[in-house]
ZATORVO-163423 format. One record per residue (C-alpha): x, y, z; residue in one letter. Coordinates in pm, whole numbers, padded with zeros to 5 digits, always signed. Each point is the difference from the previous one (the first is absolute). Example, Ala and Ser with C-alpha at 12.3 -4.5 7.8 and 13.67 -1.06 7.14 Angstrom:
2
+01230-00450+00780a+00137+00344-00066s
This chain:
446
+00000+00000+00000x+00140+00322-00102x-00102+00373+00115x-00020+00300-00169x+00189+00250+00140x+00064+00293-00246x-00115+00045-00379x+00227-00261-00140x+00147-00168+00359x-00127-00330+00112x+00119-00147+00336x-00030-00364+00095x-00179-00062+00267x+00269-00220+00244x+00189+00313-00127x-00229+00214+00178x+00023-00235+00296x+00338+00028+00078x+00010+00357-00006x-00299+00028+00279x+00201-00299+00190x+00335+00226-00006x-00206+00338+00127x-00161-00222+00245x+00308-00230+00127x+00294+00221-00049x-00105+00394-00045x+00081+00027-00345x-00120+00293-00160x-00166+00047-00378x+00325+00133-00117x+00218-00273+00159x-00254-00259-00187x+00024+00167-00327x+00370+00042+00048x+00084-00357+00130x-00231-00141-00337x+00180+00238-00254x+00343-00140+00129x-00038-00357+00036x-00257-00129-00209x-00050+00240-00278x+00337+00198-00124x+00049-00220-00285x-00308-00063-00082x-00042+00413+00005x+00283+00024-00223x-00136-00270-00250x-00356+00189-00033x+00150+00322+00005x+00230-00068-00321x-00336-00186-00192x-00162+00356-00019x-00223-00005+00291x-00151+00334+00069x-00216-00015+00337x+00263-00012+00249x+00198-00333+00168x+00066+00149+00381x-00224-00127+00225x-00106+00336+00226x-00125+00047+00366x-00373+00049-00171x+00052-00336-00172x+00007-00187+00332x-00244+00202+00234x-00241-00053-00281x+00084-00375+00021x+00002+00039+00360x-00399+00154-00046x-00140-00255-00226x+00121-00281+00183x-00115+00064+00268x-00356+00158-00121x+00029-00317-00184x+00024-00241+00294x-00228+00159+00194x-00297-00037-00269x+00099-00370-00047x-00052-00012+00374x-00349+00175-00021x-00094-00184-00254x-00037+00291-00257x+00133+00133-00281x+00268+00304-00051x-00181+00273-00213x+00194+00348-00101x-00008+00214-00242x+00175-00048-00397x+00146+00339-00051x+00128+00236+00230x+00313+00090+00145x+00109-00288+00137x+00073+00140+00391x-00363+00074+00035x-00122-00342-00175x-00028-00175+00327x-00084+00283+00247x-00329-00078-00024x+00087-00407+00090x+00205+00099+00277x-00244+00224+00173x-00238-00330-00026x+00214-00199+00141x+00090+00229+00272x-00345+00048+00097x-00031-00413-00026x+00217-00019+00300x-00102+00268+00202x-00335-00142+00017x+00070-00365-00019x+00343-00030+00171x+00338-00125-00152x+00015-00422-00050x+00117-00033+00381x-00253+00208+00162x-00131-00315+00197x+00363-00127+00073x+00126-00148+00278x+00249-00253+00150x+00163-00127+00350x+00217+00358-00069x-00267+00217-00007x-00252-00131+00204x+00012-00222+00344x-00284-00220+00120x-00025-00158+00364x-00297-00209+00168x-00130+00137+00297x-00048-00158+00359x-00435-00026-00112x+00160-00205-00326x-00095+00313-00208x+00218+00121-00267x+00178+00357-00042x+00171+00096-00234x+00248+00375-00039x+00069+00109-00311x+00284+00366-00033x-00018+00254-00294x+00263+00231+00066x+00015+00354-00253x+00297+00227-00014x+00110+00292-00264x+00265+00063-00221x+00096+00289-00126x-00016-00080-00371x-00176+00216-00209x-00110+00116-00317x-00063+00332-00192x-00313+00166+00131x-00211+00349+00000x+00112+00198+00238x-00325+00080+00085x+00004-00120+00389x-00245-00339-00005x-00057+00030-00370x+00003-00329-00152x-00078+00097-00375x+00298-00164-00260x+00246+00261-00113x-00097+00002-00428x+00409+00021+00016x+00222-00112+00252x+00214+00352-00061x-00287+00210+00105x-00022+00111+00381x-00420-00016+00002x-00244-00180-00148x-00246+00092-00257x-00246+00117+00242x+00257+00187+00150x+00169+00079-00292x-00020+00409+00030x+00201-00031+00327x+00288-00004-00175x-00020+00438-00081x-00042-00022+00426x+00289+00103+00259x+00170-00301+00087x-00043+00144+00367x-00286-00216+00197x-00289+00237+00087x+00130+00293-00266x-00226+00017-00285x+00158+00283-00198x+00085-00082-00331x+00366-00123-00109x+00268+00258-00106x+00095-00043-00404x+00258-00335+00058x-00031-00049+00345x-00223-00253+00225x-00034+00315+00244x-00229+00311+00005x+00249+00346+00013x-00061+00007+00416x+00366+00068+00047x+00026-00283+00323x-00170-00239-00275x+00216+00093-00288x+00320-00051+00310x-00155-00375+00034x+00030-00116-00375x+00324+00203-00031x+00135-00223+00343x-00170-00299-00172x+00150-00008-00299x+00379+00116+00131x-00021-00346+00234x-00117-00221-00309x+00282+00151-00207x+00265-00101+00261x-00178-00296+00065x+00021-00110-00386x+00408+00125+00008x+00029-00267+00279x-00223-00311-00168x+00232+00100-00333x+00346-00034+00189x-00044-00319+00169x-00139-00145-00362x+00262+00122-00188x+00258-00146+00360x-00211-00336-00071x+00010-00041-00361x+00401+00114+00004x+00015-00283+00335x-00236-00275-00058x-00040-00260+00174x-00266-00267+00043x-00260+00172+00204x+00015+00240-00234x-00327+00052-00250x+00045+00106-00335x-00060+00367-00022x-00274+00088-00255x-00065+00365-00157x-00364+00091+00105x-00176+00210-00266x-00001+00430+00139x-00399+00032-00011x+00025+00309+00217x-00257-00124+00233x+00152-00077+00377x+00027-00331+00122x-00196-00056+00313x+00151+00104+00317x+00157-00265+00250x-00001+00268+00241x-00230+00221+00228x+00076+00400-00066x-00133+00231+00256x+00038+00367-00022x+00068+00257+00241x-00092+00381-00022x+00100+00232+00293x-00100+00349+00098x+00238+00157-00254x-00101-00239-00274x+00279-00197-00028x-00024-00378-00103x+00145-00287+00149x-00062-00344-00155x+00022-00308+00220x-00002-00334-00145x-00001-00336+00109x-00020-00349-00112x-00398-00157-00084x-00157-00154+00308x-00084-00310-00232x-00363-00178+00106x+00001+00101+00356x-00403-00041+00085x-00149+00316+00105x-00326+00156+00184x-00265+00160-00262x+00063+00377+00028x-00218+00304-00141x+00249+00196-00316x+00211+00249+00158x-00029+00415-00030x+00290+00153-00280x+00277+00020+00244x+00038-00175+00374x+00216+00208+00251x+00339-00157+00114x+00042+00029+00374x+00239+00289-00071x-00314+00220-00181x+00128-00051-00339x-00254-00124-00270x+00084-00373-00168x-00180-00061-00317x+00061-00306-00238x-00011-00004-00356x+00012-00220-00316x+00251+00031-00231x+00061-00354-00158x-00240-00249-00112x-00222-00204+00335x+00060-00384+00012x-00250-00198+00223x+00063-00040+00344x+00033-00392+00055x-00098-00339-00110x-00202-00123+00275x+00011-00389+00011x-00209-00306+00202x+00247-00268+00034x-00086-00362+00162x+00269-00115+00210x+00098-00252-00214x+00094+00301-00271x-00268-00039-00188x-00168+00360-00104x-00366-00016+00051x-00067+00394-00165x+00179+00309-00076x-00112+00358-00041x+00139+00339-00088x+00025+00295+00264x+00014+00337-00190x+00073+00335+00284x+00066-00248+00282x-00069-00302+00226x-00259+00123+00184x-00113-00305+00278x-00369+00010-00059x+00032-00082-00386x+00233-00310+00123x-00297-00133+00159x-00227+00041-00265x+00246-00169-00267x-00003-00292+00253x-00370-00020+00017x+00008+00034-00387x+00221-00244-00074x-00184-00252+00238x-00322+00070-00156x+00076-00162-00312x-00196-00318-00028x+00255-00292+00016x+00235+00179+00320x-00102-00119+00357x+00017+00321+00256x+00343-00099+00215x-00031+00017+00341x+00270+00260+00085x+00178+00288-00201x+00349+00121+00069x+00079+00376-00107x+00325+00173+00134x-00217+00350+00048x-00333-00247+00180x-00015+00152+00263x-00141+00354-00181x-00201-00232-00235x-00173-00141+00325x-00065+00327+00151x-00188+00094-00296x-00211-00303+00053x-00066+00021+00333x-00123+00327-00097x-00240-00109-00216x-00092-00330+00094x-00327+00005-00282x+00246+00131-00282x+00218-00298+00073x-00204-00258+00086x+00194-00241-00183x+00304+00020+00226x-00230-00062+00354x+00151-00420-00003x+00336+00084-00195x+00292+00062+00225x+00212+00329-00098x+00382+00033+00155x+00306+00084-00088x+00301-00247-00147x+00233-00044+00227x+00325+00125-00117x-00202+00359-00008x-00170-00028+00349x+00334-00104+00204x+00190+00285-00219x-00241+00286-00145x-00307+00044+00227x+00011+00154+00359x-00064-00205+00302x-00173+00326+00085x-00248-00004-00265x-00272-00167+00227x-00254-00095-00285x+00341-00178-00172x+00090-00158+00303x-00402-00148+00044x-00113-00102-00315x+00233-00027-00253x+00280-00257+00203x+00060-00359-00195x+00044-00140+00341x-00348+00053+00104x-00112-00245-00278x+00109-00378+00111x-00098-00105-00296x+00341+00174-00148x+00179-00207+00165x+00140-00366-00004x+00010-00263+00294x+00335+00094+00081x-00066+00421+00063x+00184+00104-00351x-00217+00146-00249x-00186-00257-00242x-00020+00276-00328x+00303+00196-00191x-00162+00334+00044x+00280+00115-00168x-00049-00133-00301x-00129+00302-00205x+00340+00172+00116x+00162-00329-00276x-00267+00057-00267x+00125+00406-00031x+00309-00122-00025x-00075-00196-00286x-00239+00272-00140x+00264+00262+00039x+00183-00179-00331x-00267+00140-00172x+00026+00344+00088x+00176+00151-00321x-00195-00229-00188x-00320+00185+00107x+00031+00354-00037x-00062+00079-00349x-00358-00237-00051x-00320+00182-00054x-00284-00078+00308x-00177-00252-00230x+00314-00225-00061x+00167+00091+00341x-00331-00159+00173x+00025-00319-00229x+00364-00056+00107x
């Protein structure tokens, strides 16, 4: 079986196989697949067709295999179902199968992936009681990674960007002639991303002098490893000048004093740290010195995190995307969503490194979350000996693994890895620089 992947490229299908096996065993990217093909299994052949007068192309490109990548799987999943893969004839051929992948995203949000009922003695521990009933304690643990993908920087705006190089979406699209300032909504200066407010125009000039140096820095230690290899080293690939910013690893806060001079403080992203629901803040907070901080956005958003539920045997019940941040009470509701679908079985406890918030909020509305009243709620261990305060009282009460015997073996150790989602980013994490340029559609398939 072959599959069409370009106007005159067919790809085998065991082909297509073994690319999806290396991304999925080993981390290899598009580009290392289409490089590792050209090189040993088609350079002659390349040559051969190349001198016969053919005119359509013999390199095998990154497009080539993520399209492979799509139909297979779009592919396998129908065969699964039952049904039949239907897309359009013409077209350009990046939005041919939009249409199928949106399907088949929504297929698994409201069904559940194949493993949605799984379990096994990993996951899930039964015991007889003294009465000769049966229990049984099954653990879905969730955690965050900070992996993300372009995004409007509209705060909780989830609409696809029409381009990844555009900052907002296409509802948001006239944002762009805005000050990049949060809570200024003067109009941009000709070739700037700030209004002409002096203390503004200080921000994007501070901005852009750090990036600058920044850039000097990342272009000495290439040019130190390409002069000094060695075999850690990557291979260092020119990335096209599309004028647009890259999104910003770090936080940028900006200070304004009584005289109106500008300080800018950064630091390094706080990753998927959960958080309480807050109200949006005024234009500028105060510092405790008096002077005015405001934020601003400058280079393209990413989402926050990848928010996982893992089993404790590593398998990964659901994902879902956080966009402005990991706030606790949406971590609830993706567990309730994700348990709703209709072959899962609701587990008896779930582990969250922030639970103790997320169990505030449900104590606080006990009719809201009704569907937590029988599910136990603490925190992992690692995090409750090492991150939470034995003065936090409702921490200390409700949200300690010891209080649960059924966490624990015959001989007092604990019975579960808790710490298992802690692995599963580490294996995740390979595909960080595989994930940033996808569009929402294809980034949610992945």
């Amino acid at each position: 079986m072959y599959i069409k992947v370009g106007d005159h490229q067919y790809v085998e299908r065991k082909l297509a196989a073994m690319w999806i096996s290396m991304m999925l065993l080993a981390w290899v990217s598009a580009m290392n697949c289409a490089r590792i093909y050209d090189l040993a299994l088609s350079e002659k052949q390349i040559n051969n067709i190349s001198a016969g007068g053919w005119q359509f192309g013999t390199l095998l490109t990154t497009d080539h295999i993520w399209d492979a990548f799509i139909i297979l799987n779009l592919l396998d999943l129908d065969e699964h179902n039952g049904t039949r893969l239907q897309v359009p004839h013409t077209g350009n051929q990046k939005d041919r199968f939009t249409a199928a992948m949106e399907e088949h995203n929504l297929y698994v949000i409201q069904h559940g992936q194949e493993e949605a009922g799984h379990f096994c003695k990993k996951c899930m521990r039964t015991w007889n009681e003294p009465d000769g009933s049966q229990r049984k304690c099954q653990v879905i643990v969730s955690d965050g990674l900070n992996m993300g993908f372009p995004c409007c920087a509209k705060f909780r705006c989830t609409n696809p960007l029409a381009n990844n190089q555009h900052l907002f979406c296409t509802q948001h699209f006239g944002l762009h002639d805005v000050c990049a300032v949060d809570g200024c909504d003067n109009l941009v200066a000709p070739d700037h991303k700030t209004c002409m407010l002096p203390a503004h125009a200080e921000m994007e000039r501070l901005h852009n002098e750090r990036g600058k140096v920044a850039f000097t820095l990342k272009d000495r230690l290439q040019k130190h490893r390409t002069t000094h290899p060695n075999h850690n080293t990557t291979i260092p690939v020119p990335v096209e000048d599309t004028g647009v910013e890259d999104a910003e690893d770090d936080v940028k806060t900006f200070e304004v004093d009584g005289e109106g001079s500008v300080l800018m403080q950064t630091r390094k992203h706080p990753g998927s740290i959960g958080i309480v629901d807050d109200v949006d803040e005024c234009e500028a907070k105060k510092s405790d010195g008096g002077n005015r901080k405001f934020k601003a956005k400058f280079g393209r958003q990413r989402t926050h995190n990848k928010q996982t539920l893992i089993r404790l045997c590593g398998v990964i019940h659901a994902r879902v995307t956080m966009y402005g941040a990991e706030a606790v009470s949406n971590v609830p509701l993706f567990v309730q969503v994700a348990f709703s679908v209709p072959a899962a079985h609701k587990p008896e406890h779930h582990v969250y490194d922030t639970n103790c918030d997320a169990k505030q909020q449900v104590h606080a509305h006990p009719d809201e979350w009704s569907w937590f009243k029988d599910i136990g709620m603490c925190v992992d261990v690692w995090h409750f000996l090492n991150k939470h305060a034995v003065t936090h009282h409702f921490c200390q009460e409700f949200c300690n693994p010891a209080d649960y015997p059924e966490l624990l073996g015959p001989d007092g150790k604990w019975f579960f890895n808790t710490s298992v989602t802690e692995q599963t980013n580490v294996w995740l994490g390979g595909y960080h620089s595989m994930c940033q340029p996808p569009s929402l559609i294809s980034s949610l398939m992945r």
